[in-house]
SESE-418096 format. One record per residue (C-alpha): x, y, z; chain. Coordinates in nm, 3 decimals, always signed. Each point is the difference from the previous one (the first is absolute). Last residue first. Layout:
N
        x        y        z  cadena
        X        Y        Z       A
...
# end
This chain:
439
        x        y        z  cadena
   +0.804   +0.782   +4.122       A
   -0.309   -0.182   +0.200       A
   +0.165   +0.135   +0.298       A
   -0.060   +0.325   -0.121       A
   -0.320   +0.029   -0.088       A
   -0.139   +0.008   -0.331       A
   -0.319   +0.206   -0.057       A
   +0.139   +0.377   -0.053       A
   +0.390   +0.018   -0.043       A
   +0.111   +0.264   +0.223       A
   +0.186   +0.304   -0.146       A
   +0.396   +0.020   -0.017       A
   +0.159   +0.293   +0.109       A
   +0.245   -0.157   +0.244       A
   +0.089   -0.271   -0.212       A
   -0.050   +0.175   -0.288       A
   +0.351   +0.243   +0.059       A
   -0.071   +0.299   +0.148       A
   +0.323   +0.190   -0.024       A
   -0.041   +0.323   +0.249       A
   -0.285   +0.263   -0.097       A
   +0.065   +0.321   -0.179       A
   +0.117   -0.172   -0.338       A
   +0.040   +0.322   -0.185       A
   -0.222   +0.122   -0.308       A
   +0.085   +0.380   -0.180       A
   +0.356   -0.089   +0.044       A
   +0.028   -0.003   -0.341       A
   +0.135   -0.366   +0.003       A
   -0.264   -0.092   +0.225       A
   -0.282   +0.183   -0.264       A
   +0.188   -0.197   -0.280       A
   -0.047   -0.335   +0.163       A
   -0.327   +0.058   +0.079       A
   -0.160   +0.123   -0.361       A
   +0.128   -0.315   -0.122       A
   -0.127   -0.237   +0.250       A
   -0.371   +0.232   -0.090       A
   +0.038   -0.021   -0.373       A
   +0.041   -0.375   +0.075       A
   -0.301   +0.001   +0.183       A
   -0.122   -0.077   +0.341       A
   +0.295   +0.220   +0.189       A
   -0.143   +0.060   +0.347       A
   +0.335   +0.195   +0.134       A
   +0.029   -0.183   +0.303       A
   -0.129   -0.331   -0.053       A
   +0.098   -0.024   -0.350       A
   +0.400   +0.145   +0.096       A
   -0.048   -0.294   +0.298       A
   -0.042   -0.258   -0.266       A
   +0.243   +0.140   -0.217       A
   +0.264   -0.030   +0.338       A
   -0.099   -0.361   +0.018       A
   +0.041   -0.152   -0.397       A
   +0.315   +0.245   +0.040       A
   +0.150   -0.185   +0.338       A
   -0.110   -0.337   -0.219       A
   +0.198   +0.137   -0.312       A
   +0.291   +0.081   +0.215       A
   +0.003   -0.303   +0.205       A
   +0.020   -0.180   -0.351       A
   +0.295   +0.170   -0.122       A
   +0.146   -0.097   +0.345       A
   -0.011   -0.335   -0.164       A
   +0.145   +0.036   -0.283       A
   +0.256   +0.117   +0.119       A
   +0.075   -0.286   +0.242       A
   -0.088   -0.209   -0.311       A
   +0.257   +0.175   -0.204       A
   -0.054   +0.254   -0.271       A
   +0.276   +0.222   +0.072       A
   +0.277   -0.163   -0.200       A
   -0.238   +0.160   -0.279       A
   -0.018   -0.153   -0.369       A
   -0.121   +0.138   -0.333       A
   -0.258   -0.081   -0.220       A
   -0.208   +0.298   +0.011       A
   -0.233   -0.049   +0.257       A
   +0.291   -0.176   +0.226       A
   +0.150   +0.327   +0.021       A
   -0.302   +0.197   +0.024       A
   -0.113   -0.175   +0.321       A
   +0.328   +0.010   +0.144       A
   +0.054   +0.416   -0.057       A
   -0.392   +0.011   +0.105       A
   +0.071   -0.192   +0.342       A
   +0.273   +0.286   +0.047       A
   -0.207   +0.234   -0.092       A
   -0.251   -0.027   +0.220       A
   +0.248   -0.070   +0.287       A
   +0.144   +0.366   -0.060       A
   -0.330   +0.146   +0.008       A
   -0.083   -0.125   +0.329       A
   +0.301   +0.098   +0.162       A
   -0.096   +0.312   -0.100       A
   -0.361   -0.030   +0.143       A
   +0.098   -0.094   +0.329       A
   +0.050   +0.335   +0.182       A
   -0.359   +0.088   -0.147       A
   -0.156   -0.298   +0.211       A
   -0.378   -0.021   -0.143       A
   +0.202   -0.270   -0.285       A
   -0.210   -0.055   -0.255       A
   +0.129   +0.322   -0.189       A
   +0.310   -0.210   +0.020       A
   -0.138   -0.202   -0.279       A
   -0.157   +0.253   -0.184       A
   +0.319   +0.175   -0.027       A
   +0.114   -0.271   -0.142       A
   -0.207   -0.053   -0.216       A
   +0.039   +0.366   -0.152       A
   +0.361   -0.094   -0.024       A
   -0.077   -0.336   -0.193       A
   -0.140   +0.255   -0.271       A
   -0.412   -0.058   +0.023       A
   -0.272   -0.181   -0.260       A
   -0.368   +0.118   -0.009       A
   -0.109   -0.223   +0.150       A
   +0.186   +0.072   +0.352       A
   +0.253   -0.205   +0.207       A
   +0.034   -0.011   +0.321       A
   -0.150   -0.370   +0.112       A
   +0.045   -0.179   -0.400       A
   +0.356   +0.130   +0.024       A
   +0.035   -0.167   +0.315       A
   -0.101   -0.316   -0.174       A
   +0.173   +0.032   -0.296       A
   +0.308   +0.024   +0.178       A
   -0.093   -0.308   +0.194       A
   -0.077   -0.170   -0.324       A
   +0.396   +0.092   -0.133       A
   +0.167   -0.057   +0.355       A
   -0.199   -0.363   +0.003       A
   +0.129   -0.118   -0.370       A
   +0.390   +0.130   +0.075       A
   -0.066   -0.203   +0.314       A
   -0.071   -0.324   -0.186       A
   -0.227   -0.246   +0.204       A
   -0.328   +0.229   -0.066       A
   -0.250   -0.108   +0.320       A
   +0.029   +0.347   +0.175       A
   +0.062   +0.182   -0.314       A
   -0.355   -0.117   -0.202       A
   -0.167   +0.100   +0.345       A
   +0.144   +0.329   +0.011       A
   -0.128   +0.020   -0.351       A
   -0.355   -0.098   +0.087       A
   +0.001   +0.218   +0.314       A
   +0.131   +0.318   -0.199       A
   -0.287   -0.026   -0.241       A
   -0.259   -0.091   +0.292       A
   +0.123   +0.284   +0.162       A
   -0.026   +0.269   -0.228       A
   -0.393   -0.138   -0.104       A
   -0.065   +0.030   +0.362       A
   +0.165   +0.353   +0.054       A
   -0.214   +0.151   -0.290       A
   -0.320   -0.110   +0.126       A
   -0.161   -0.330   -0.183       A
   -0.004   -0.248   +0.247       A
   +0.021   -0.350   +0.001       A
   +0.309   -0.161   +0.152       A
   +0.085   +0.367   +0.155       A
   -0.269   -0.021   +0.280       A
   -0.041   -0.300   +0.147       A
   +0.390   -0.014   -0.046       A
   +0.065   +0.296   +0.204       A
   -0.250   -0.116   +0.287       A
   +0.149   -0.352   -0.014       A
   +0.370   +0.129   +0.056       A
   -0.093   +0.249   +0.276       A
   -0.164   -0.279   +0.157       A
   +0.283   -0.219   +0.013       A
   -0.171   -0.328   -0.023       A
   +0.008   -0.001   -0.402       A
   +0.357   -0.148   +0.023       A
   -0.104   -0.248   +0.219       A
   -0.242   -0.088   -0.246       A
   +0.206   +0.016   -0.253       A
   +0.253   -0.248   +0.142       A
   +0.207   -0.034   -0.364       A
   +0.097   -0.363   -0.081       A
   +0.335   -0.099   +0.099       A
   +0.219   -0.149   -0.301       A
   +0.312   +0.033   +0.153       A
   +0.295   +0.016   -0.271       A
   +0.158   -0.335   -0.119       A
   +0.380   -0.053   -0.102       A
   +0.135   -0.353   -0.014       A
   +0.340   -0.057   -0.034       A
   +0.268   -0.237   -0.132       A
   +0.354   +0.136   -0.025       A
   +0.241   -0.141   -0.219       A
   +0.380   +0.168   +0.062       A
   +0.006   +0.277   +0.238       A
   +0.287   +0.187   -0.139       A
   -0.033   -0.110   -0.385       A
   -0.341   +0.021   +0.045       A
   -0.258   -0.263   -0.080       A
   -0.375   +0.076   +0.006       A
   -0.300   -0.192   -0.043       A
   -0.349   +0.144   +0.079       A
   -0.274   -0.157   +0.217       A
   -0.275   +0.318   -0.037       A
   -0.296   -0.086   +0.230       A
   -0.364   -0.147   +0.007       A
   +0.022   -0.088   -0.382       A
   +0.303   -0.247   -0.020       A
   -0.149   -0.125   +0.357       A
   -0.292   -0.154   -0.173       A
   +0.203   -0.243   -0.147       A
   -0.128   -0.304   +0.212       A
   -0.343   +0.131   +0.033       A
   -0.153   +0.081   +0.330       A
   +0.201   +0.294   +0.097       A
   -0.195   +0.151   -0.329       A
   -0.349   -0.017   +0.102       A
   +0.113   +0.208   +0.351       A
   +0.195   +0.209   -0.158       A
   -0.245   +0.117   -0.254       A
   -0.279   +0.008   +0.266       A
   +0.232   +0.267   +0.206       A
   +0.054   +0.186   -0.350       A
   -0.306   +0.054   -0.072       A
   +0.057   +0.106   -0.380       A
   -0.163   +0.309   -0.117       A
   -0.268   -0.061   -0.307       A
   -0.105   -0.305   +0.245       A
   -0.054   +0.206   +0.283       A
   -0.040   +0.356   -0.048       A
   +0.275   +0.209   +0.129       A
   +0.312   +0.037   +0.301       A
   +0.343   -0.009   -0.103       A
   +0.143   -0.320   +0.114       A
   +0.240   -0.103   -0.336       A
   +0.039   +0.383   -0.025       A
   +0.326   +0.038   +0.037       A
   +0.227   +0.064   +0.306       A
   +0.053   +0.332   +0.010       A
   -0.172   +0.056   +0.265       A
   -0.065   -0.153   +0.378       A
   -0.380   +0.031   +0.084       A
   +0.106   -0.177   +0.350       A
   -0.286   +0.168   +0.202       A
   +0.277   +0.205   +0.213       A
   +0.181   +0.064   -0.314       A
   -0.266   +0.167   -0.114       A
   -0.083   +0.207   +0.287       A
   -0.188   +0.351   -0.104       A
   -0.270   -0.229   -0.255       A
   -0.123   +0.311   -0.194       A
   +0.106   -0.100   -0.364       A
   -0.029   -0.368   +0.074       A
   -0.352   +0.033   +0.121       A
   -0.063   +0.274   -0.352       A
   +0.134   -0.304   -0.215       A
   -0.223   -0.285   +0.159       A
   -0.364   +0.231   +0.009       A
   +0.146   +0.120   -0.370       A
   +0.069   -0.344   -0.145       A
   -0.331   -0.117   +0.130       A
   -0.201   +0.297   -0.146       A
   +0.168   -0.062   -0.332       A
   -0.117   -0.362   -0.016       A
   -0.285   +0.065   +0.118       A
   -0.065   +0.274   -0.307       A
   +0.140   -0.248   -0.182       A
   -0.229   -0.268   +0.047       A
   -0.323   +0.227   +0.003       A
   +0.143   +0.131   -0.320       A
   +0.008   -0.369   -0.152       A
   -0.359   -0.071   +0.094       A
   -0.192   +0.325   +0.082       A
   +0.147   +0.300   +0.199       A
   -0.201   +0.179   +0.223       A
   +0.196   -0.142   +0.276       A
   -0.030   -0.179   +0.355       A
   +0.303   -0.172   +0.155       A
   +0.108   -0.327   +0.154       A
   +0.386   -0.070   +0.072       A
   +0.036   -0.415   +0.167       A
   +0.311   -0.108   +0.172       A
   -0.032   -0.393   -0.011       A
   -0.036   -0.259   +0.311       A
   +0.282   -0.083   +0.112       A
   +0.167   -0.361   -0.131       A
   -0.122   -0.319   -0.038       A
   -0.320   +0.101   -0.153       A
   +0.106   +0.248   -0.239       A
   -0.165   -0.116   -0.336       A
   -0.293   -0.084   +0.216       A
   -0.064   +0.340   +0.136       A
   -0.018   +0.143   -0.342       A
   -0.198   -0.256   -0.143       A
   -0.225   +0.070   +0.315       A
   -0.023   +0.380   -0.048       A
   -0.101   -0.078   -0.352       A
   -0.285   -0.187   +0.056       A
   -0.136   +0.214   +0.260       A
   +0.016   +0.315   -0.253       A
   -0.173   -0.198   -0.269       A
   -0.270   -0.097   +0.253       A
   -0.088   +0.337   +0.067       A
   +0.168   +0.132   +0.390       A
   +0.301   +0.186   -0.147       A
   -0.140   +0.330   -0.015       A
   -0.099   +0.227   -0.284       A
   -0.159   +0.312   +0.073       A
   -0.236   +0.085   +0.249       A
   +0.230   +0.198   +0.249       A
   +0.273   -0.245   -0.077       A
   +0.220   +0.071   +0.278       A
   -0.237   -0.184   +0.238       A
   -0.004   -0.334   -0.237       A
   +0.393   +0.037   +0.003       A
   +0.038   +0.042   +0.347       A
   -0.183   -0.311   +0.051       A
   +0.136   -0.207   -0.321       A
   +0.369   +0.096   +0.192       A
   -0.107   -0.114   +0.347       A
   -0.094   -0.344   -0.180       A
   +0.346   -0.009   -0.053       A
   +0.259   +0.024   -0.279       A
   +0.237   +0.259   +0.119       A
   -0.051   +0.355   -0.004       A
   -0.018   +0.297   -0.247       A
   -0.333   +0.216   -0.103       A
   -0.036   +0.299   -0.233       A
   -0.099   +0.316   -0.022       A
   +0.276   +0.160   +0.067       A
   +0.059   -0.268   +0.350       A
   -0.259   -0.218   +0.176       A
   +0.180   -0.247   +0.234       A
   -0.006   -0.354   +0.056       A
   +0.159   -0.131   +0.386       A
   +0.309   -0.051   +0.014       A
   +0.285   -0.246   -0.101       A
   +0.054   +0.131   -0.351       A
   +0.294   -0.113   -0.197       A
   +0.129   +0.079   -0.354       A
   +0.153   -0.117   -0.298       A
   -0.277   -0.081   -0.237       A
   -0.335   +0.141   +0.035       A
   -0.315   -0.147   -0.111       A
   -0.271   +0.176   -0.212       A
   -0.339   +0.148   +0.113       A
   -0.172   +0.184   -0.253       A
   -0.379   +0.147   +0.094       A
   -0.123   +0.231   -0.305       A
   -0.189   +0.288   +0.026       A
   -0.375   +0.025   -0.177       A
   +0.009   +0.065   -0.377       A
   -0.172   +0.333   -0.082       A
   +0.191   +0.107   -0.310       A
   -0.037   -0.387   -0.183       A
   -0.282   -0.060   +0.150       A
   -0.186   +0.281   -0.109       A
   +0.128   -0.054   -0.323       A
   -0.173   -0.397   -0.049       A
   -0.304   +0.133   +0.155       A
   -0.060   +0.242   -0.313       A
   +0.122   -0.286   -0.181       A
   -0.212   -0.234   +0.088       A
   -0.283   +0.215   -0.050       A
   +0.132   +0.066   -0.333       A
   +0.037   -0.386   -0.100       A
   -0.347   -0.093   -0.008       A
   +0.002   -0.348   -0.152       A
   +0.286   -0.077   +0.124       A
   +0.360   -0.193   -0.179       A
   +0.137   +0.298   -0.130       A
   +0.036   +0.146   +0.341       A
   +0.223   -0.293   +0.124       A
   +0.234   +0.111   -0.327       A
   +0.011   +0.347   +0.102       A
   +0.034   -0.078   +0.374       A
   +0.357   -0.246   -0.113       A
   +0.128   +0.298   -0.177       A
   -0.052   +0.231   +0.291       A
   +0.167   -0.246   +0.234       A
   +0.237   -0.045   -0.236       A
   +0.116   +0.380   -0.054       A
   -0.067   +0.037   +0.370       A
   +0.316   -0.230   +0.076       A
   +0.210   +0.233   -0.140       A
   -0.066   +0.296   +0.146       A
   -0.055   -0.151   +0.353       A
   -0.337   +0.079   +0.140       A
   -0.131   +0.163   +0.298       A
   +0.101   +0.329   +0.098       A
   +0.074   +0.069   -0.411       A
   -0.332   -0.106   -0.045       A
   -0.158   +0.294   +0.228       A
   +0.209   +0.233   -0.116       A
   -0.087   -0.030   -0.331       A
   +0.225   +0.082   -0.300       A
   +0.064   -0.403   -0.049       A
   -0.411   -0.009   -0.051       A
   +0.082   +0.213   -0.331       A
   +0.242   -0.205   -0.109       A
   -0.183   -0.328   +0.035       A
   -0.327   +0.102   -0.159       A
   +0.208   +0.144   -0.273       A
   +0.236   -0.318   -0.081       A
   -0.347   -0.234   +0.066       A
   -0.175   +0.165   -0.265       A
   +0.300   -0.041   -0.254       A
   +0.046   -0.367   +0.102       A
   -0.362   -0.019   -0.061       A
   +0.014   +0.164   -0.354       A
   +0.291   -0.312   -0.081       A
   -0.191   -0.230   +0.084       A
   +0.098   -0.201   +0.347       A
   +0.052   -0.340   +0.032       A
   -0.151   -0.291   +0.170       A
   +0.082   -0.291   +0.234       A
   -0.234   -0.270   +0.115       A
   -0.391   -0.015   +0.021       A
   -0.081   +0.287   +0.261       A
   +0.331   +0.187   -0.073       A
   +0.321   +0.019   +0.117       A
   +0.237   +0.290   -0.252       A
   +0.246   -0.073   -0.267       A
   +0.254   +0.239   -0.163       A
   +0.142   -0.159   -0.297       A
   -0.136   +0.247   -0.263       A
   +0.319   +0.180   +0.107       A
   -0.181   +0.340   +0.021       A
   -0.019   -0.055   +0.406       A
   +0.328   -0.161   +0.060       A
   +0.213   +0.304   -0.158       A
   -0.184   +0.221   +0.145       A
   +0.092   -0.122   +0.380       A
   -0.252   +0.010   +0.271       A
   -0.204   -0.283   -0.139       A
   +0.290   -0.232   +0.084       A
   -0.079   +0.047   +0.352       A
   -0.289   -0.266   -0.056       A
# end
């Protein structure tokens, strides 16, 4: 059906559609009629909440055939659109790879995350405010595959979440939601090492959707059981030296899943993810940026890889559309700091992580870019992810026009940071409806 997005496909004469008795093809005037329905529903807002480009093409398509086969096709069709715009939300709930949860469920952007429990079908039926729920039989029978596949080990991490989106934009939008609720927790976390999210170490445990991510503790386990399954659980290279001779070893990094839930515990952590994973403010869509590449550094193996995304992530937290000279950012960058005795300092670390970022942009190589480096590259991003927080807080900047506006105003002088640093966690609001040892 997703060939019907693509020209090529449609005029080929080879196109084929289901129909009542078998297969059928389009004429040529009904490919026509379905090119204009489809591009003029693709200007609608309400279609482009709820279906994928390319899969409306056959979804379209497959209504034009269905309505060839009634008597009255207009009345169909009339309810055939209305559907279409006016499509109730979507429940998705996918499994997560890579992570642990050993509380209780919790509601989160929308969404819901917990282990597979009848605890979890609760929450969920309350979350769904009429909506979709897993209590139909379809939604049982699932839950129990699920359960079964894992039934020597713990019960599965399960993400549920309402969208407009239909089908394959329902899966993505869940999809994307995940990745943010995971990224922004990462982003905030104030202890990583504490929680043993070592990085640079690959991405062989990076959190994601089971089965398109691989679970690495089920990998193990199904490979300790087969007589070469070692060759794939670690590296077992050979080596001979002239000082050392032949040297057998076996090099294998920890494959820990990520404690998200503990993670989420911190309430200042939860309340800035509840927020940012979905929002549309200026200082949610900034984060999410700089969370996704913060996250594509933290589980990089190559530190020339990490200094480049974490570059791009701080970039993505001072930056402006409309394109800035790397002195302008980093001004904007001490700007952050309410200290003005700092702000020099500030500059010169700015462009010091810029100096290594552009290097490796361009092909070159920094005997900077090491993982201690690295590193501290991150604590600058997360200090940022915080101070931009407090700049929102303070300043009320909802737009871009308005993050914009800010910075220049502080660099005027016109705007000062009157208060001490008021970082989220003492800023943070409550989070309405899940209490805190549920978190």
């Amino acid at each position: 059906m997703y060939g019907w997005a693509f020209d090529d496909y449609r005029h080929s004469g080879r196109a084929v559609l289901p129909g009542r008795n078998g297969p059928v093809t389009l004429e040529p005037a009904a490919i026509d009629s379905l090119e204009t329905v489809v591009h003029r529903l693709q200007k609608e807002h309400p279609i482009r909440q709820r279906w994928d480009d390319a899969e409306l093409w056959g979804v379209v398509a497959a209504a034009i055939v269905e309505l060839s086969e009634l008597q009255q096709p207009e009345r169909a069709a009339t309810e055939l659109l209305r559907r279409l715009r006016e499509a109730d939300p979507s429940l998705v709930v996918l499994v997560v790879a890579n992570v642990t949860w050993q509380s209780a469920p919790v509601e989160i952007a929308g969404g819901v995350l917990g282990e597979h429990s009848q605890e979890f079908v609760d929450v969920v039926r309350t979350g769904s405010a009429g909506r979709e729920s897993l209590d139909s039989e379809g939604g049982r029978d699932w839950l129990a595959s699920r359960l079964a596949a894992d039934e020597e080990s713990a019960p599965p991490v399960l993400a549920a979440y309402w969208t407009d989106g239909q089908r394959q934009l329902a899966i993505d939008n869940t999809e994307r939601w995940l990745q943010a609720v995971v990224d922004l927790a990462l982003l905030f976390e104030g202890d990583i090492s504490g929680k043993d999210l070592w990085s640079l170490r690959g991405g062989h445990n990076r959190p994601g959707v089971r089965g398109t991510t691989m679970h690495r503790p089920a990998i193990e386990k199904l490979l300790a059981a087969h007589p070469d399954g070692h060759l794939d659980i670690a590296s077992e290279p050979y080596l001979a030296t002239p000082t050392s001779g032949q040297v057998r070893s076996a090099r294998w990094h920890s494959a820990d899943p990520v404690p998200l839930d503990a993670v989420l515990r911190d309430e200042a952590v939860f309340a800035i993810v509840h927020e940012a994973a979905t929002g549309e403010q200026a200082l949610y869509r900034r984060l999410r940026v700089a969370a996704r590449w913060a996250a594509e550094a933290h589980w990089a193996i190559d530190s020339s890889d990490a200094s480049l995304a974490l570059g791009v992530a701080l970039d993505s937290l001072v930056g402006s559309r409309s394109g800035l000279p790397s002195r302008f950012m980093a001004q904007r960058f001490a700007l952050l700091e309410d200290e003005p005795s700092k702000r020099r300092e500030r500059v010169k670390r700015y462009n010091e992580v810029f100096a290594v970022r552009s290097a490796v942009a361009h092909g070159g190589e920094s005997s900077k870019a090491t993982g201690a480096f690295v590193r501290s590259v991150a604590e600058d991003v997360r200090w940022a992810a915080r101070r931009l927080v407090s700049l929102h807080r303070t300043f009320n900047t909802p737009t871009e026009t308005d993050v914009d506006a800010t910075f220049e105003a502080l660099a005027l002088g016109e705007l000062t940071w009157s208060l001490p640093s008021t970082e989220p966690a003492e800023v943070a609001p409550p989070v309405v409806g899940v209490p805190a040892h549920e978190r």
